[in-house]
C-alpha atoms as a printed R data frame, in Angstrom:
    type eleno elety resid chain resno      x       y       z
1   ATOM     1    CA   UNK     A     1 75.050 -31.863 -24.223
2   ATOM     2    CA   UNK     A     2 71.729 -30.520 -24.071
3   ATOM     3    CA   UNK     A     3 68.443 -31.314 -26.295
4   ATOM     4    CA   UNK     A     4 67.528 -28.013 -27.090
5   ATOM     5    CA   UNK     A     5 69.183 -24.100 -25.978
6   ATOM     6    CA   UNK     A     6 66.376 -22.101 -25.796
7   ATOM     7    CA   UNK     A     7 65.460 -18.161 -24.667
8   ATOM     8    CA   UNK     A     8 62.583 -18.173 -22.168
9   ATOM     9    CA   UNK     A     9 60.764 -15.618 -20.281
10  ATOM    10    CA   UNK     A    10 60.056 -16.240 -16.807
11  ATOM    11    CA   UNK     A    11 56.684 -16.420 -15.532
12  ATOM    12    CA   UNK     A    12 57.526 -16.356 -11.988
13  ATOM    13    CA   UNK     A    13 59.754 -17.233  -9.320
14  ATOM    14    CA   UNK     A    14 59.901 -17.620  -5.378
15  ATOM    15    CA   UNK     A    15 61.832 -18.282  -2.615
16  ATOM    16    CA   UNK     A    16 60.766 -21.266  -0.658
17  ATOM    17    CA   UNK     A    17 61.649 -20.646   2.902
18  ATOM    18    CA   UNK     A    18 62.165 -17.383   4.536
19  ATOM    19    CA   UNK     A    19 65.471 -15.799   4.707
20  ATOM    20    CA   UNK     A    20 67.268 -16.179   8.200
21  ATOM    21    CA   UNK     A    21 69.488 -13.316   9.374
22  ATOM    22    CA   UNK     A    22 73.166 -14.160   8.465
23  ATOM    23    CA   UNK     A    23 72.100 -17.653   6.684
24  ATOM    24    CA   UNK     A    24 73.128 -18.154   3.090
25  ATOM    25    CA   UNK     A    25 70.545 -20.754   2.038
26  ATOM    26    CA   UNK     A    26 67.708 -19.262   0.031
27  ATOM    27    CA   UNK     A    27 66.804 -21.900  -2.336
28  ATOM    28    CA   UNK     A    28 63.771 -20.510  -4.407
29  ATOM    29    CA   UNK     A    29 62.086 -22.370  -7.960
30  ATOM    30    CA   UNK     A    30 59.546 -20.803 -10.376
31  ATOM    31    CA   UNK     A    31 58.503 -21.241 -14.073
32  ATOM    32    CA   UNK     A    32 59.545 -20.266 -17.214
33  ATOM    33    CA   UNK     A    33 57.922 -20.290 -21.192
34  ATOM    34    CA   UNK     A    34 59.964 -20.642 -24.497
35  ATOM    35    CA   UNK     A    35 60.001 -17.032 -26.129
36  ATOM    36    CA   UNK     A    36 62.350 -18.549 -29.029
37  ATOM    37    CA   UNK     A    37 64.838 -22.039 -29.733
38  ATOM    38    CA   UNK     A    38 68.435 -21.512 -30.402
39  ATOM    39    CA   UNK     A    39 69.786 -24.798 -31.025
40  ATOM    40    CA   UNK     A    40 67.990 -28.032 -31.228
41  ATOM    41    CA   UNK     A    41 64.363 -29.204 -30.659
42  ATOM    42    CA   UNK     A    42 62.089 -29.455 -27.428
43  ATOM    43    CA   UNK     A    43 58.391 -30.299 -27.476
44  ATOM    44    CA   UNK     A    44 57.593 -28.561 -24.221
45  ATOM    45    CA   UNK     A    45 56.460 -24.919 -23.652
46  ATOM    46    CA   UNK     A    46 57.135 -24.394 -19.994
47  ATOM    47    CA   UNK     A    47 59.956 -25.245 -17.828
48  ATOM    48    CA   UNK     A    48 60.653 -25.509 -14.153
49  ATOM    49    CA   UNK     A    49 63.905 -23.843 -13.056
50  ATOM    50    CA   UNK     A    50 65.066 -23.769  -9.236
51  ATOM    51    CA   UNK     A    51 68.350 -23.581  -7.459
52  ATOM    52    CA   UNK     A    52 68.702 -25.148  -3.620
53  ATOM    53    CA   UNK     A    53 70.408 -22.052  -2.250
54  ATOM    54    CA   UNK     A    54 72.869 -24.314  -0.496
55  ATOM    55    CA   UNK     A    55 76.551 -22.873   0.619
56  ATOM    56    CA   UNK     A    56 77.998 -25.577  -0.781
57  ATOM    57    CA   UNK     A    57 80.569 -25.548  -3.861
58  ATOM    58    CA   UNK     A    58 77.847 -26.758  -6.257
59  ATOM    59    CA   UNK     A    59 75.920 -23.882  -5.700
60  ATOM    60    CA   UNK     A    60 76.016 -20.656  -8.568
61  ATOM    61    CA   UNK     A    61 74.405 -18.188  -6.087
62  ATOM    62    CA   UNK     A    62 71.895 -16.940  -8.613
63  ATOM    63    CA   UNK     A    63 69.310 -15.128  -7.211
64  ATOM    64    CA   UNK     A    64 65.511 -16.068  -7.719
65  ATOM    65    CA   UNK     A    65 64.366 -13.841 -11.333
66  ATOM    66    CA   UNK     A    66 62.116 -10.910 -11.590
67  ATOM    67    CA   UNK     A    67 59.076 -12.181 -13.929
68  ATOM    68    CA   UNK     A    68 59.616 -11.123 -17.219
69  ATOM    69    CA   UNK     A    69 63.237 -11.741 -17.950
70  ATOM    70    CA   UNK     A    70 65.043 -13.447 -20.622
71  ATOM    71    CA   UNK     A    71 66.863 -16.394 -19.389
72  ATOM    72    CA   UNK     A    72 68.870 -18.983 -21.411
73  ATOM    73    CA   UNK     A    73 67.525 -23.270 -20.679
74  ATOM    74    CA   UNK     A    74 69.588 -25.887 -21.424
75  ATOM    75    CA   UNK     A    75 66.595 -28.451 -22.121
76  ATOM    76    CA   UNK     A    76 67.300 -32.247 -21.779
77  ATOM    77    CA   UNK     A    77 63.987 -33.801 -23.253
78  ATOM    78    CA   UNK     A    78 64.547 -36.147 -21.152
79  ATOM    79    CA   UNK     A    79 64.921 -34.241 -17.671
80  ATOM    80    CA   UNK     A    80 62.353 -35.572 -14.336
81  ATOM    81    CA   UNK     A    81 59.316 -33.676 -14.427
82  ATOM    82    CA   UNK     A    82 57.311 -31.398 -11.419
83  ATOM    83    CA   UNK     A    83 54.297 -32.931  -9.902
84  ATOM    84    CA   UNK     A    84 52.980 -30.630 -11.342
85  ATOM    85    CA   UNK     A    85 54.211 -31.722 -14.780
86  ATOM    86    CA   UNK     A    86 56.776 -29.238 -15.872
87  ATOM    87    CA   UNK     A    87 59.993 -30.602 -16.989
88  ATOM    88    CA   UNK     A    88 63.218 -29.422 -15.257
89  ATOM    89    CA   UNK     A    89 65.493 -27.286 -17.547
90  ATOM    90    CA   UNK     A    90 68.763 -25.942 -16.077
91  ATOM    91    CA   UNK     A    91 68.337 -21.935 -16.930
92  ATOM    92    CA   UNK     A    92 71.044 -18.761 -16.470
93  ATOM    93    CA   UNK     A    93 70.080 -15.181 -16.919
94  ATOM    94    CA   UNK     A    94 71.376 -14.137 -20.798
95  ATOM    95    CA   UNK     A    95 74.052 -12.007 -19.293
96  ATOM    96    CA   UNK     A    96 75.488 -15.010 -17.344
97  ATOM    97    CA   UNK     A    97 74.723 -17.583 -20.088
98  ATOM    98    CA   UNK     A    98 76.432 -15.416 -22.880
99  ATOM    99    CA   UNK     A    99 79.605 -15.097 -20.352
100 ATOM   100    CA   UNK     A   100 80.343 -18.633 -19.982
101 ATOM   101    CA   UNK     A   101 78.799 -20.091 -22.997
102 ATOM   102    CA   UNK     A   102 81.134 -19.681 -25.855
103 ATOM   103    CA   UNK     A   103 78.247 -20.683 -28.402
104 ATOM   104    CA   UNK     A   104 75.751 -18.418 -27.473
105 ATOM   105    CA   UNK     A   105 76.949 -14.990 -29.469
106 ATOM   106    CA   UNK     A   106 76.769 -17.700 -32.534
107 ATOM   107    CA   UNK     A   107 73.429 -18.736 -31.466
108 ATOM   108    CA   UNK     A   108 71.982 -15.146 -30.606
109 ATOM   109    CA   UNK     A   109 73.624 -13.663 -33.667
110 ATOM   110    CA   UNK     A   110 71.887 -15.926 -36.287
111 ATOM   111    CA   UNK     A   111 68.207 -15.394 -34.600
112 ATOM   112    CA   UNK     A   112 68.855 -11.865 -35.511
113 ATOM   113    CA   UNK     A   113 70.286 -10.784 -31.632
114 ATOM   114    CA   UNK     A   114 73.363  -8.872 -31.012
């Protein structure tokens, strides 16, 4: 269960390695800051997202995000942090998050989204 659902804009995002010609691995990471808290409490402001791209079953095969959209974190306060010093938050775009999380229409709703 996580610390803290929160809506976040993304600040940016990248792939890490080129794409190869009939590969499927594109792993990519970028940043992304609080816009408003849903559910539960975080002190941190920015979060690192990234997904490894692998073709394994554990991958979700979400694509690296444009900056400036609204994605759903699921923030454990306790999460590893970047060298850099960002905590790691696991993040979905809002039309993905809203699909598969059956308390997010509760969530959205009572911040005044619908």
């Amino acid at each position: 269960h996580p610390d803290a659902v929160v809506l976040a804009v993304i600040q940016r995002a990248e792939y890490g390695m080129p794409y190869i010609e009939g590969g499927q691995d594109r792993p990519w990471n970028g940043t992304a800051e609080i816009y408003r808290t849903l559910e539960g409490k975080t002190d941190e402001r920015i979060f690192h997202l990234y997904r490894s791209g692998a073709s394994t079953a554990c991958a979700d095969g979400i694509s690296a995000p444009k900056p400036g959209s609204i994605w759903v974190l699921y923030v454990s306060n306790d999460a590893p942090r970047t060298p850099e010093g960002y905590r790691r938050a696991l993040g979905y775009p809002l039309v993905v998050a809203h699909a598969a999380d059956p308390r997010l229409p509760r969530l959205l709703e009572r911040e005044g989204y619908r």
